[in-house]
C-alpha positions as CSV (number, residue, x, y, z in Angstrom):
1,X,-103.7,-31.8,46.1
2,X,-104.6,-29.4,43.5
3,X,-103.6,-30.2,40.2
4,X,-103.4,-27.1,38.3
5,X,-103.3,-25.8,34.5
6,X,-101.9,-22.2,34.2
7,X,-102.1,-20.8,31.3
8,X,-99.2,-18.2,30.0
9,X,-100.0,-16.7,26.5
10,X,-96.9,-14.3,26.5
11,X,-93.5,-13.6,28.6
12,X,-94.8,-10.6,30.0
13,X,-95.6,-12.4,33.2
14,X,-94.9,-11.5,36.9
15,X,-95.1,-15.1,38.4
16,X,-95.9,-18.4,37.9
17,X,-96.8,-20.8,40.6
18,X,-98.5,-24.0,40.7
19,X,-98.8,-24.6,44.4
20,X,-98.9,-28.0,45.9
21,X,-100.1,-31.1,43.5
22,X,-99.1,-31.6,39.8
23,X,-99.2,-28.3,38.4
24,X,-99.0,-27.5,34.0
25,X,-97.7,-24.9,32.1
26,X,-99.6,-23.9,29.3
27,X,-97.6,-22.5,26.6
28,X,-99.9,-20.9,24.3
29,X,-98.0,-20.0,20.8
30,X,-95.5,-18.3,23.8
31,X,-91.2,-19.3,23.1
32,X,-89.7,-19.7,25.8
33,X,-85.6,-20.0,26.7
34,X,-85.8,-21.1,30.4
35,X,-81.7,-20.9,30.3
36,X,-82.3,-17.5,30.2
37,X,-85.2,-16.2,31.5
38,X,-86.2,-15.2,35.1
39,X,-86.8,-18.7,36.2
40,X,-87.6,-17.0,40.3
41,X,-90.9,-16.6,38.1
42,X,-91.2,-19.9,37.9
43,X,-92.3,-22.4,41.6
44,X,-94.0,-25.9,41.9
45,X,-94.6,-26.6,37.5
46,X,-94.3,-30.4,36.9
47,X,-95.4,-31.0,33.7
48,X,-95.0,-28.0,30.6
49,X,-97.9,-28.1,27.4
50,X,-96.9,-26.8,24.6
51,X,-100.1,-28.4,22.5
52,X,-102.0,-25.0,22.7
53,X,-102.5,-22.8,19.6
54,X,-100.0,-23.0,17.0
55,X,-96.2,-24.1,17.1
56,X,-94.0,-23.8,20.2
57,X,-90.4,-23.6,21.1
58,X,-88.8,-24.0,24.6
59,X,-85.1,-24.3,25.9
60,X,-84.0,-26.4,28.9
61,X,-81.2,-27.3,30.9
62,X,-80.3,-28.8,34.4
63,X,-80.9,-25.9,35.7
64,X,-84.0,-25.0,34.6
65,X,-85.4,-28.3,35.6
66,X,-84.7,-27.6,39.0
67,X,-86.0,-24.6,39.5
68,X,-89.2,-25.2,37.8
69,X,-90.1,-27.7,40.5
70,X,-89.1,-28.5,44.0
71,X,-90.8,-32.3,43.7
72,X,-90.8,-33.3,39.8
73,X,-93.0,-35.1,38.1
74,X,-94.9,-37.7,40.1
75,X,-95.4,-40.1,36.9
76,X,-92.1,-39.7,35.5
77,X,-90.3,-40.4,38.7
78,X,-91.9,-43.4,39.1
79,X,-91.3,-45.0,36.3
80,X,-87.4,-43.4,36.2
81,X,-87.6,-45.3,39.9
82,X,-88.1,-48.6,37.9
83,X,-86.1,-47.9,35.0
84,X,-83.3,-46.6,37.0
85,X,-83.5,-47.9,40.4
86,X,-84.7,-45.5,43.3
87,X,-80.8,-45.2,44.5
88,X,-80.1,-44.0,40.9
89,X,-83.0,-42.0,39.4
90,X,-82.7,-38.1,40.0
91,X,-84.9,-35.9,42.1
92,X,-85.7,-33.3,39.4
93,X,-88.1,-33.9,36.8
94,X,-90.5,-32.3,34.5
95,X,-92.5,-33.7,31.6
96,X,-93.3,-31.8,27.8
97,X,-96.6,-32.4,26.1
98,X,-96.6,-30.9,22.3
99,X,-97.7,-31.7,19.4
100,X,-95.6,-31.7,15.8
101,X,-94.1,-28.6,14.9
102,X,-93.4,-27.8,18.7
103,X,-89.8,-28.0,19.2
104,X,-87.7,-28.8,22.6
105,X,-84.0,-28.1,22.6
106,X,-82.1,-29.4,25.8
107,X,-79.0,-27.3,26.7
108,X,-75.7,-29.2,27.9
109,X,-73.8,-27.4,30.6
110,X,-70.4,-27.6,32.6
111,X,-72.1,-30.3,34.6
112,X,-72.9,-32.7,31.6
113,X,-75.0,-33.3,29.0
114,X,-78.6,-34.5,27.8
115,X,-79.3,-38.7,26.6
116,X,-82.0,-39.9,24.8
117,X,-82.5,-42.8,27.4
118,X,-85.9,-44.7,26.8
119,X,-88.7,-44.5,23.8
120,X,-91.1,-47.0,25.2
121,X,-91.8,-46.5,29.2
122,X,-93.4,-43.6,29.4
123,X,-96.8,-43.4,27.1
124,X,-96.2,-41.6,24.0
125,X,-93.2,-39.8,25.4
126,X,-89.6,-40.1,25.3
127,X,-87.3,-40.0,28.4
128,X,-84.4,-37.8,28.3
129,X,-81.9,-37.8,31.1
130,X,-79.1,-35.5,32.2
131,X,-75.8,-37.0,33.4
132,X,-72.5,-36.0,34.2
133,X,-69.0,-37.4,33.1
134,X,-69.0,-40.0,35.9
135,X,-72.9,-41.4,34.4
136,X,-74.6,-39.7,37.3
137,X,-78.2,-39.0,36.3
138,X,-79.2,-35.3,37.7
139,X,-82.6,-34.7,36.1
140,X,-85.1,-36.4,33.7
141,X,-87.7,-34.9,30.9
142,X,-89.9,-37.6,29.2
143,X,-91.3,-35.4,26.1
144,X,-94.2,-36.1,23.6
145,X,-92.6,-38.2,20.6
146,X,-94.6,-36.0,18.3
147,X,-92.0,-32.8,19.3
148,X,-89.2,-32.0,17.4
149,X,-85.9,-32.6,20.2
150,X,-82.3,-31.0,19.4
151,X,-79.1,-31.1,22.1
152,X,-79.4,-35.0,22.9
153,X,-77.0,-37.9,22.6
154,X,-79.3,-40.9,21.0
155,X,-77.6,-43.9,21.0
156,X,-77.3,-45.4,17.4
């Protein structure tokens, strides 16, 4: 498996794909909304870095999670497969490296919305999930505690 790093220092991009393995992003001082862009320029990204040059912002949603990778995260999944149960943890998910002053906002949609759901199981990341009205979990993001994260329920 090739574990790739692709590097992306502005949106004027064709295409972005990772291939097979655990493939990053790197966002290099580039904003991103992947609500709204193009995300058919996006196949096989598991893991997004946002640590690159200076300060970052990126926009996610369900959807976006999806499409960014057919397998998810290998890491994350299997610690959402202990946190969650295998029956219960999703299919889709990515994972956000960043540093402070990079910023994550997670979108809600029709479908549900975005929970701050664990600060402890994943090394230095937080694990966000996305779950509907009934408390189905659809997708998961664990993201670097050091990033600034807006659009979440956190429990109080």
């Amino acid at each position: 498996a090739n574990d790739d790093r692709l590097q992306v220092s502005d949106a004027n991009f064709l295409m972005v794909d990772g291939g097979s393995g655990q493939d990053t992003l790197v966002l290099d001082e580039t904003d991103l909304d992947f609500t709204t862009v193009n995300l058919a320029r996006f196949a096989s990204i598991e893991a997004i870095d946002l640590k690159e040059g200076g300060p970052v912002s990126i926009k996610l949603g369900l959807a976006s999670i999806a499409a960014l990778s057919e397998t998810g995260n290998d890491d994350l999944d299997a610690v959402l497969d202990t946190l969650l149960g295998a029956a219960n943890a999703p299919d889709e998910s990515l994972v956000v490296s960043g540093g402070a002053g990079d910023a994550v906002e997670l979108a809600p949609s029709a479908e549900g919305e975005w929970y701050l759901t664990n600060t402890e199981a994943f090394a230095d990341h937080d694990i966000y999930t996305f779950q509907t009205n009934t408390g189905s979990v659809l997708a998961a993001v664990a993201i670097d505690d050091d990033v600034n994260v807006t659009g979440a329920n956190v429990p109080s």
